[in-house]
C-alpha positions as CSV (number, residue, x, y, z in Angstrom):
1,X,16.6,26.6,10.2
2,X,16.4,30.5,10.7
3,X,13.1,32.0,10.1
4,X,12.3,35.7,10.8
5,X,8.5,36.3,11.4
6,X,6.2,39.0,12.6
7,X,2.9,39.1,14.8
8,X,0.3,41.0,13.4
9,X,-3.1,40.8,14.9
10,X,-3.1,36.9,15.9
11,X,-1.6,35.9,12.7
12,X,2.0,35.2,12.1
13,X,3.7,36.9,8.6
14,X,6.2,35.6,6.8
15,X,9.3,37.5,6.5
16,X,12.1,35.1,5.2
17,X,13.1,31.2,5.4
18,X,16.6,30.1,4.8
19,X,17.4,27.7,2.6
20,X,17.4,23.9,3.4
21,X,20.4,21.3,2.7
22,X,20.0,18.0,2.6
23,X,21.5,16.2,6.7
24,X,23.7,12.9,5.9
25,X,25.9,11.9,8.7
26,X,25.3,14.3,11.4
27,X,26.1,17.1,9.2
28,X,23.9,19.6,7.0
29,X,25.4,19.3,3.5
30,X,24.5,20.6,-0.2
31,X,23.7,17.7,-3.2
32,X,26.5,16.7,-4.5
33,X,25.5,18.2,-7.9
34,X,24.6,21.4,-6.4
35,X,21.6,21.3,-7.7
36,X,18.4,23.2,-5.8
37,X,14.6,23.3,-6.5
38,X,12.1,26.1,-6.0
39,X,9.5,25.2,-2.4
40,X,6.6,27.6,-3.3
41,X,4.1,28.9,-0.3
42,X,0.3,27.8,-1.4
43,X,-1.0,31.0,-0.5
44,X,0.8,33.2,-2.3
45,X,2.5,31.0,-5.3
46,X,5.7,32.8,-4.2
47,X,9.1,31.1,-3.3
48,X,9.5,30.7,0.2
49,X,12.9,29.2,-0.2
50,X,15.5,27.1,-2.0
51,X,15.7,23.5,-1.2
52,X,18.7,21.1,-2.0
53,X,17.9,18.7,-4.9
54,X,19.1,15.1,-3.3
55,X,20.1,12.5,-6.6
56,X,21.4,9.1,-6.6
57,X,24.7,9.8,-5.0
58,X,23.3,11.9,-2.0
59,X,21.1,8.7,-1.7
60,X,24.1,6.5,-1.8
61,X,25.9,8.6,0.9
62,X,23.3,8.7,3.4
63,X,22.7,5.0,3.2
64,X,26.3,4.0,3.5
65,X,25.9,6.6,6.5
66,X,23.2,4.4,7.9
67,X,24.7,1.7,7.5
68,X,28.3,2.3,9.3
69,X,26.0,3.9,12.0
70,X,23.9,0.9,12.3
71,X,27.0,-1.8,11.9
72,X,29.6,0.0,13.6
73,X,28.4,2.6,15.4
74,X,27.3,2.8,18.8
75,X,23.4,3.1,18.0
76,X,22.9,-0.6,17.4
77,X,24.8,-1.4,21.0
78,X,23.2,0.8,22.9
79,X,21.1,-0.8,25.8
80,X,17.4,0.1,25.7
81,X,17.4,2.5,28.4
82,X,19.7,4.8,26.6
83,X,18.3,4.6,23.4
84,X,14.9,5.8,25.0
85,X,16.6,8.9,26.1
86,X,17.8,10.2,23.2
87,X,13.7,9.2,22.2
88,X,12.3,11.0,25.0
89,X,15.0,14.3,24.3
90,X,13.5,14.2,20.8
91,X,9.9,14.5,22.2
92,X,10.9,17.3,24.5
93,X,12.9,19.3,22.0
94,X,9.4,19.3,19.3
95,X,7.7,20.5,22.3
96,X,9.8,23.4,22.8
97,X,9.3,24.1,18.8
98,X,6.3,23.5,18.8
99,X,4.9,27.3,17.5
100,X,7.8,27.4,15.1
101,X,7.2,23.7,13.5
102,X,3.3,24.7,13.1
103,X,4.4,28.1,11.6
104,X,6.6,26.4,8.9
105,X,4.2,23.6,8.2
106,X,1.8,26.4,7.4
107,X,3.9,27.9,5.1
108,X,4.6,25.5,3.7
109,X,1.5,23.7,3.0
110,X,-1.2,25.9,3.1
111,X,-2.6,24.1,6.2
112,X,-4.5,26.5,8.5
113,X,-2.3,27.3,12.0
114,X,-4.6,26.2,14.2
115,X,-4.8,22.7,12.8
116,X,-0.8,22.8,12.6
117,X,-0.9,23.1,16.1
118,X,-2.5,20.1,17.1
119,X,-0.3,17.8,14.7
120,X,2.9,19.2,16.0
121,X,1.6,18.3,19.8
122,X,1.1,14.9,18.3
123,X,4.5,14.7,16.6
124,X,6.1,15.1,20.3
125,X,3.8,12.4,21.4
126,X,4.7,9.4,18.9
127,X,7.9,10.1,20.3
128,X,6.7,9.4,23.8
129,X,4.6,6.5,22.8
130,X,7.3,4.4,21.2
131,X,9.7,5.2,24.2
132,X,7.0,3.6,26.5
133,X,5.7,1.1,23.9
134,X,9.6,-0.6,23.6
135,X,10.6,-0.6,26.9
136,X,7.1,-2.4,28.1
137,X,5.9,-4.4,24.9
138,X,8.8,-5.4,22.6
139,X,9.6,-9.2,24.2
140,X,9.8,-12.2,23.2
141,X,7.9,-15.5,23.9
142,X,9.5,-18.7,25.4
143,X,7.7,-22.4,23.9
144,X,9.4,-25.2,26.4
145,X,9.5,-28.6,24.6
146,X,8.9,-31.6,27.7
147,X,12.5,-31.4,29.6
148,X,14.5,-31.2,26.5
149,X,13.8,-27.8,24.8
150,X,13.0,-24.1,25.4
151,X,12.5,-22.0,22.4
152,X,12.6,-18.5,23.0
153,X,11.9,-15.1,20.1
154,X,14.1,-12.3,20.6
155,X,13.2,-9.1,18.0
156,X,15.9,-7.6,16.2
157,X,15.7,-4.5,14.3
158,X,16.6,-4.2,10.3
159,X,18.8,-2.5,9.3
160,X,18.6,0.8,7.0
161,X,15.3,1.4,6.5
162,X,13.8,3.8,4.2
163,X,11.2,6.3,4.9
164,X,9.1,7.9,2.1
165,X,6.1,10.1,3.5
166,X,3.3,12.5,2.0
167,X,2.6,16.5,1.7
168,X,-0.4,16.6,3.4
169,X,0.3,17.1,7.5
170,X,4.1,16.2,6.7
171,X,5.6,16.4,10.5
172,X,3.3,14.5,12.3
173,X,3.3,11.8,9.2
174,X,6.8,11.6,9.2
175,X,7.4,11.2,13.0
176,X,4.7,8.5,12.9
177,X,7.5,6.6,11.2
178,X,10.7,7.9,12.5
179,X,10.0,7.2,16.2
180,X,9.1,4.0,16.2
181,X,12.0,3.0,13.7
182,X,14.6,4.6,15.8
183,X,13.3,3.4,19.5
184,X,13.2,-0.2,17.9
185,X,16.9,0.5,17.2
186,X,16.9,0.8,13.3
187,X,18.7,3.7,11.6
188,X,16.9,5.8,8.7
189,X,16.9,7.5,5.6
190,X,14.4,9.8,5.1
191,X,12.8,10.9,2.0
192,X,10.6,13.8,2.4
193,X,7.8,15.3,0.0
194,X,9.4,17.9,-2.1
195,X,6.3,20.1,-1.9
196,X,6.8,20.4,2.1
197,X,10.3,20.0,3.3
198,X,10.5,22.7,5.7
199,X,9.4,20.5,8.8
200,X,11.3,17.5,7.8
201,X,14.2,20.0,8.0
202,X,13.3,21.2,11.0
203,X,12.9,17.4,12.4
204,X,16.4,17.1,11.3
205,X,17.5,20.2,13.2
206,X,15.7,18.9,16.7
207,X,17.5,15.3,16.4
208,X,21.0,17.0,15.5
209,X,20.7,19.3,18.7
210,X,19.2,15.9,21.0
211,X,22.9,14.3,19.6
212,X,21.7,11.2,18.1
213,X,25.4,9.5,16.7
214,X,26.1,10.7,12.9
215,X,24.2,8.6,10.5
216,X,21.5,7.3,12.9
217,X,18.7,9.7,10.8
218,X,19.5,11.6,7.8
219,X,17.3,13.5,5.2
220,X,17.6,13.6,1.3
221,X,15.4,15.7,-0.4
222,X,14.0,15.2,-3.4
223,X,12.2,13.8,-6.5
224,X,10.8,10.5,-6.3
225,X,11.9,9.5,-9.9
226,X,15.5,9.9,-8.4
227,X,15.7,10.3,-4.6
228,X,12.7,7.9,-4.2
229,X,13.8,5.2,-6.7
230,X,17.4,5.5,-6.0
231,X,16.1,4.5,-2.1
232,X,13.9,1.8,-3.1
233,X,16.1,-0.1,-5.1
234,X,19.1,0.2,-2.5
235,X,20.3,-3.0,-1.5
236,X,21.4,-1.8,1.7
237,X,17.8,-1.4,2.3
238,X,16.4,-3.2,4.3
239,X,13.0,-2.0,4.4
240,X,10.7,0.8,2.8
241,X,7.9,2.6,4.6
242,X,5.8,4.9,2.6
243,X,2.7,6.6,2.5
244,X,1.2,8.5,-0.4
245,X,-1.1,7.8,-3.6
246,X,-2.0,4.4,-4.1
247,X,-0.3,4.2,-7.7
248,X,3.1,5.2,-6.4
249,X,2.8,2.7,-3.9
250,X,2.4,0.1,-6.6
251,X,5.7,1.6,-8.5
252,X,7.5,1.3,-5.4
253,X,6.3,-2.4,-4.8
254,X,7.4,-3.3,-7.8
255,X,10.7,-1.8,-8.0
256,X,11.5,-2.9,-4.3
257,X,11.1,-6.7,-5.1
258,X,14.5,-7.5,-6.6
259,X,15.8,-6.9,-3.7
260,X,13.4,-8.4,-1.3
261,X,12.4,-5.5,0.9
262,X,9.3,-5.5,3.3
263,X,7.5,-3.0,2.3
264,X,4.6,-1.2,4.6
265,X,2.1,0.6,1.9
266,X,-0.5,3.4,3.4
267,X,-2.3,4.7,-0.1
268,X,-5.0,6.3,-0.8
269,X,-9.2,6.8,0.3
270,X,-12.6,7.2,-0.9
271,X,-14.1,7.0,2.6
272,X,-18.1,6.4,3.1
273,X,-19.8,8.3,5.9
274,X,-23.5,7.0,6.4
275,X,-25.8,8.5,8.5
276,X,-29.4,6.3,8.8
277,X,-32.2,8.3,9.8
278,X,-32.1,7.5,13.6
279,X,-28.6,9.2,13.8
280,X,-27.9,12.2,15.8
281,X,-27.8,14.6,13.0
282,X,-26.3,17.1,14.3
283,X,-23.4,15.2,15.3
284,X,-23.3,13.5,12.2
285,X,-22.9,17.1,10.4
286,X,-20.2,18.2,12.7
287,X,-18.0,14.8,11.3
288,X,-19.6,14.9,8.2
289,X,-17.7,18.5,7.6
290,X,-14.8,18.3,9.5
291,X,-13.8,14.9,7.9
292,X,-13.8,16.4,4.6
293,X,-13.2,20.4,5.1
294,X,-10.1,20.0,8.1
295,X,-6.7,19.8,6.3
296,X,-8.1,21.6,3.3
297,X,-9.6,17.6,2.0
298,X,-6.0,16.8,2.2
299,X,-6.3,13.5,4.2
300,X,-6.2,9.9,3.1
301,X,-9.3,9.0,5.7
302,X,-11.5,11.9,4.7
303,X,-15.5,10.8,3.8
304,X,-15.2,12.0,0.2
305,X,-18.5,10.3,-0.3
306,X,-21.2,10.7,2.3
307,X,-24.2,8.5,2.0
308,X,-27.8,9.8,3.3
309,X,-30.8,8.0,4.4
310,X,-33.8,9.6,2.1
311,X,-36.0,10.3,4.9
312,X,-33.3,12.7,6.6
313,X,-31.4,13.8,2.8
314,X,-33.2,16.8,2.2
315,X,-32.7,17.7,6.0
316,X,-29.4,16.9,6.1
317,X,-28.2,18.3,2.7
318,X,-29.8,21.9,3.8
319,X,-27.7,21.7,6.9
320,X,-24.3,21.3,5.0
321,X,-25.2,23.7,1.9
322,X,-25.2,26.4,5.3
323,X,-22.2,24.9,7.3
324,X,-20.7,25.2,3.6
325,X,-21.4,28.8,2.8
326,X,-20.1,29.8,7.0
327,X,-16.6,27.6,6.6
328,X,-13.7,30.4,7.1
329,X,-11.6,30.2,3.8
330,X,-8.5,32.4,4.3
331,X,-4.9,33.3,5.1
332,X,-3.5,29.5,6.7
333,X,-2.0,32.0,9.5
334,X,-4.7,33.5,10.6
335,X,-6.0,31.6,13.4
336,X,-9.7,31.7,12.2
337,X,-9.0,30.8,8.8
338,X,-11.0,26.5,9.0
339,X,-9.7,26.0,5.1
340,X,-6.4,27.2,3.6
341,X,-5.6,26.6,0.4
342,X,-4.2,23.3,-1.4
343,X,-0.9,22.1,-1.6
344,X,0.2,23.3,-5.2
345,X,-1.0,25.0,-8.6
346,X,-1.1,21.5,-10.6
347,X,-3.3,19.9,-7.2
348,X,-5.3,23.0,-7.6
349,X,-5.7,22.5,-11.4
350,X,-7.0,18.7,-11.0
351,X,-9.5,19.2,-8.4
352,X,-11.0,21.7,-10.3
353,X,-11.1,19.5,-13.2
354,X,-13.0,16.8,-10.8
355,X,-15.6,19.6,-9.9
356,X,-16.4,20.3,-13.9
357,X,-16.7,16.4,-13.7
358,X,-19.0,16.2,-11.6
359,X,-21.3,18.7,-13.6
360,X,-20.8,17.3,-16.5
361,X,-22.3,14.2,-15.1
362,X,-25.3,15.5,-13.4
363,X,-24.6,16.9,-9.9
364,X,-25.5,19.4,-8.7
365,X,-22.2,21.9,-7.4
366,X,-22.9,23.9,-4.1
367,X,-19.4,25.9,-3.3
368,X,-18.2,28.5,-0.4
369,X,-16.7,31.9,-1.5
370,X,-13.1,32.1,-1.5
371,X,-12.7,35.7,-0.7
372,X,-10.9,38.2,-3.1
373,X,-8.2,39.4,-1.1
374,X,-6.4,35.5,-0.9
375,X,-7.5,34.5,-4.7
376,X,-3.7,34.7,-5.3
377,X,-3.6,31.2,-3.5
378,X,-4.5,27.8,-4.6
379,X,-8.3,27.8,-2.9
380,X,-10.7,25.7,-4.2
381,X,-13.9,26.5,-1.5
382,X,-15.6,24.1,0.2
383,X,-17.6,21.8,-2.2
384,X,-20.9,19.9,-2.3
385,X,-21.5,17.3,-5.1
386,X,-25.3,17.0,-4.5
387,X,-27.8,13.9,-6.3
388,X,-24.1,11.9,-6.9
389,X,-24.4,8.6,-8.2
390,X,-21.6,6.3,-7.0
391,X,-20.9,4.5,-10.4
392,X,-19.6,8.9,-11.2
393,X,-15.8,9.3,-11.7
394,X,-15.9,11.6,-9.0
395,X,-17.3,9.2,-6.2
396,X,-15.3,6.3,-7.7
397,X,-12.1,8.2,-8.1
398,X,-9.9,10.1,-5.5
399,X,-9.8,14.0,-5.5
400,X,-8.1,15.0,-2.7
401,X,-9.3,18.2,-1.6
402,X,-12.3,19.5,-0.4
403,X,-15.0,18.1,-2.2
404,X,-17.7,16.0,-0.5
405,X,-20.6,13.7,-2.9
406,X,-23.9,13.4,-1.7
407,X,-24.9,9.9,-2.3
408,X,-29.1,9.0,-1.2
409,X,-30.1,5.2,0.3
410,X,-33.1,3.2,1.2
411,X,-31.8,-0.1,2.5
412,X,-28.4,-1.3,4.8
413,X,-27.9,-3.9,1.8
414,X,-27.8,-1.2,-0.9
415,X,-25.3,1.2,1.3
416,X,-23.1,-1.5,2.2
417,X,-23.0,-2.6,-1.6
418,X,-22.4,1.1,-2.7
419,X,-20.3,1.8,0.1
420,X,-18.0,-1.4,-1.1
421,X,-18.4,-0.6,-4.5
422,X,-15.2,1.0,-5.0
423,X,-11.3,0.2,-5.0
424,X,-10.2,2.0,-1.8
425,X,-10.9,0.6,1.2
426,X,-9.0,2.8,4.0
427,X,-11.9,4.3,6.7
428,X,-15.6,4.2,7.2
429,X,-17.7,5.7,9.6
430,X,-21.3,4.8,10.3
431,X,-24.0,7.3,11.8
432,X,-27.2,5.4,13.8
433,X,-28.7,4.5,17.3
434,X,-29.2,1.4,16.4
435,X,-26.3,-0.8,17.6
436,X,-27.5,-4.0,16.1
437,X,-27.3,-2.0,13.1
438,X,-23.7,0.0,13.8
439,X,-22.0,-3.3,14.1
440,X,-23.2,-5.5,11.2
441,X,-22.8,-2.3,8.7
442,X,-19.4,-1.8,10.3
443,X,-18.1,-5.1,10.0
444,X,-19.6,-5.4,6.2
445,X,-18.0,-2.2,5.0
446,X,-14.7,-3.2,3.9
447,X,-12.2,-1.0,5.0
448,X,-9.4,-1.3,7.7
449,X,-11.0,1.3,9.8
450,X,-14.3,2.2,10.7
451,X,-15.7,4.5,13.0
452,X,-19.3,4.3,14.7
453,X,-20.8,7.4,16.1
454,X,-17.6,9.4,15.6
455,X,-15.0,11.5,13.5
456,X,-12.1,10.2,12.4
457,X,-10.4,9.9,16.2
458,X,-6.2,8.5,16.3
459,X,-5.6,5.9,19.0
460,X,-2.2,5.7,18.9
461,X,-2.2,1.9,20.0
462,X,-4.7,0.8,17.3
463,X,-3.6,-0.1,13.9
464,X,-3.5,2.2,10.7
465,X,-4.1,1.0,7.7
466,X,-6.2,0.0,4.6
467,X,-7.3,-2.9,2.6
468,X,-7.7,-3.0,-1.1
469,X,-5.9,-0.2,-3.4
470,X,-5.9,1.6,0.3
471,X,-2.9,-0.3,1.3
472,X,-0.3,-3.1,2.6
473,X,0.7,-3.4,6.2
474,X,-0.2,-1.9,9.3
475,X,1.0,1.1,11.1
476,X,0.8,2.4,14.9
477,X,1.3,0.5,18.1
478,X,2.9,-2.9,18.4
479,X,2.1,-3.3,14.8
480,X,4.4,-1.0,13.9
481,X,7.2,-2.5,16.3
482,X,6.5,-6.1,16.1
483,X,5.4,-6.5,12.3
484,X,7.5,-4.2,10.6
485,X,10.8,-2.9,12.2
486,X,11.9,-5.8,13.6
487,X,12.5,-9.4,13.0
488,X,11.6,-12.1,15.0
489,X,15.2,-14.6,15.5
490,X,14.1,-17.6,17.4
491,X,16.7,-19.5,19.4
492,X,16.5,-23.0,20.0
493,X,18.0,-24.1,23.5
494,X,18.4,-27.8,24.7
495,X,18.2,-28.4,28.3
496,X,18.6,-32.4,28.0
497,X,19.9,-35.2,25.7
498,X,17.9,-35.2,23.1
499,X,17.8,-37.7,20.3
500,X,20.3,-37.1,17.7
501,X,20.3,-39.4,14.5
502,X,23.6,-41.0,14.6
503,X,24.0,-40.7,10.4
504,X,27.3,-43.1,9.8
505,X,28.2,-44.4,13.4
506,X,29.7,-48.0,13.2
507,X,27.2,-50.2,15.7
């Protein structure tokens, strides 16, 4: 991708993007109907560029692409050591991109630069990981039988897979699934989130130049009632991947089943963060607000609804209505701008609608100032929902933006029944000096994650992943290569004479 940009006192300006194709078989090609679709930059509402409109036929190519690649290629015969080097050249090309693939995820999704940044360092690093991770973890076992058997698992990967991921922090998300399904061997289809496809153009550009063979990874863009559905139902699938809002997820469950696909399901959050009075507070604030204000409230694992001892509430709650009112709201360029604005007008529209919600059922609404010069942008401030009730739409249901609920306790039993008292059940993250306490509220808040004493910290070896409406499936580490893209073959080998039943022998 050519981009032209300018420096102008720390901040980088927009000057022009090209326009994107879709990449099928090692090549950078139009849709077959010629059809393109508007990408429009958050904080201006103007069109940054045109992107190719991928349908069911640009589907069909790429997977017959992946296929031949995966079949007949040379990717599926290539010994590990090789593989990891065209893994390891991935990881070092994002690294030499990494200003440009920040500057383009900024543009594209409204995401300040700073945070940008940090996720495109990350990007490089899943990379790295799943080199080391296959070439150290991904064996088999062996189960010897007496002097007659030894049974031994080899893991083989899929196939095509299929790879739908989100908006919100689109590079890193979508490298979190393409390296470890290309070091475990698979080939991929990738269908991107039409309201950010700059970076997932960009990722294409990096593996052309590391030389991966044709049809290894290709990208359709895309709707999801056509790209996305076409690629779900594809029998050549062997496996879809996808991480967005829980009620797709469902869809895509559904409409995967006739053809038997493993699916792997990250969905959606409505995160409790509670901090008993013996917490360090002021600790507790810093997570409190950068779980819910970092990525403009655009993240699954945000804490959505904070819960608050009432001997520390009023204490607490005076602390955040100022850490509110200081929060930077500005140009997502601008390296001192903390929240940008959100993804899209209609995004903008409905977490607005949540905030009149909220009023309409008796909480009080403590906002930031979004500044007059950027009001051209989709900014909704930074918002406090204060004396929430959790039974409220807007603690039971998920906003997705920058909007925290103020919830007060007494007891551990009535926080761990509120805190459970919802459909998600993604992350946690529990605030006391009491480790008796920590553990049992920990283990009782049911969610696949939880955090003690901490923000929302990535291990890249841990898993990642929900329970409830949250999700299905695990992602990161050996979950990622052992549970999903592979397949375990077991071979049976006899090292003596057995018995045999002799079924029809004359005696």
């Amino acid at each position: 991708m050519s981009i032209q940009a300018t420096k102008n006192q720390g901040r980088t300006t927009h000057k022009r993007v090209e326009d994107v194709q879709l990449y099928i078989n090692g090549a950078f090609v139009d849709a077959q109907s010629d059809t393109t679709f508007e990408n429009v930059n958050p904080f201006t509402n103007k069109v940054n560029n045109l992107v190719a409109e991928g349908r069911r036929e640009d589907i069909n190519q790429a997977v017959t692409a992946a296929k031949m690649a995966f079949e007949q290629g040379p990717w599926g015969k290539l010994k590990v050591e090789e593989r990891m080097k065209y893994i390891n050249r991935i990881a070092d090309l994002i690294d030499e991109e990494t200003e440009e693939i920040a500057f383009l995820e900024s543009l594209d999704t409204g995401l300040p630069i700073s945070q940008t940044r940090k996720q495109a360092a990350r990007a490089a690093e899943n990379f790295r990981f799943y080199a080391r991770m296959v070439q150290t973890k991904l064996h088999g076992e062996s189960y010897p039988v007496d002097d007659e058997f030894i049974n031994y698992t080899v893991y083989k990967p899929l196939g095509v897979v299929g790879l739908i991921t989100p908006w919100n922090a689109p590079f890193m998300l979508e490298t979190w699934k393409v390296a470890p399904a290309l070091a475990t061997g698979n080939t991929i289809v990738l269908k991107p989130a039409e309201l950010s496809p700059l970076t997932a153009n960009k990722l294409a550009e990096i593996i052309d130049k590391a030389g991966l063979p044709e049809g290894v990874f290709n990208v359709v863009h895309g709707f999801g009632e056509t790209a996305g559905a076409t690629l779900v139902a594809h029998p050549d699938v062997k496996a879809i991947s996808f991480t967005g809002e829980t009620t797709t997820g469902s869809v895509i469950i559904k409409n995967s089943a006739d053809t038997l696909k493993k699916t792997s399901m990250e969905l959606g959050g409505k995160s409790p963060l509670i901090v008993f009075e013996d917490a360090d507070l002021e600790r507790a604030l810093d997570a409190a607000v950068w779980g819910i204000f970092s990525f403009n409230g655009e993240r699954c694992t945000a804490n959505s609804r904070v819960f608050l001892h009432k001997n520390i509430k009023d204490e607490f709650v005076k602390a955040l209505k100022e850490r509110v009112s200081n929060i930077k709201i500005g140009d997502p360029m601008d390296p001192s701008t903390q929240l940008g604005p959100l993804i899209e007008k209609e995004h903008f529209e409905k977490v607005k609608r949540y905030i009149e919600i909220a009023k309409e059922e008796g909480c009080e609404v403590v906002q930031g100032v979004v500044p007059e010069e950027v009001k051209a942008g989709n900014f909704v401030p930074p918002t406090l929902l204060l004396n929430a009730k959790n039974d409220m739409r807007v603690c039971q249901e998920e906003i997705f933006g920058p909007v925290m609920a103020v919830i007060e306790f007494e007891t551990d039993e009535e926080v761990v029944e509120a805190a459970n008292n919802v459909r998600y059940g993604l992350a946690g993250y529990v605030w006391t000096n009491d480790l008796k306490r920590a553990h049992h509220v920990a283990q009782a808040v049911e969610a696949g994650m939880l955090w003690i004493n901490a923000q929302n910290v990535r291990d890249l070896r841990i898993p990642f992943g929900g329970t409830k409406d949250s999700g299905i499936g695990r992602e990161g580490g050996h979950y990622a290569i052992f549970e999903f893209y592979t397949e375990p073959k077991v071979i049976h080998v006899a090292i003596g004479d057995h018995h045999i039943p002799q079924f029809g022998k004359k005696k």
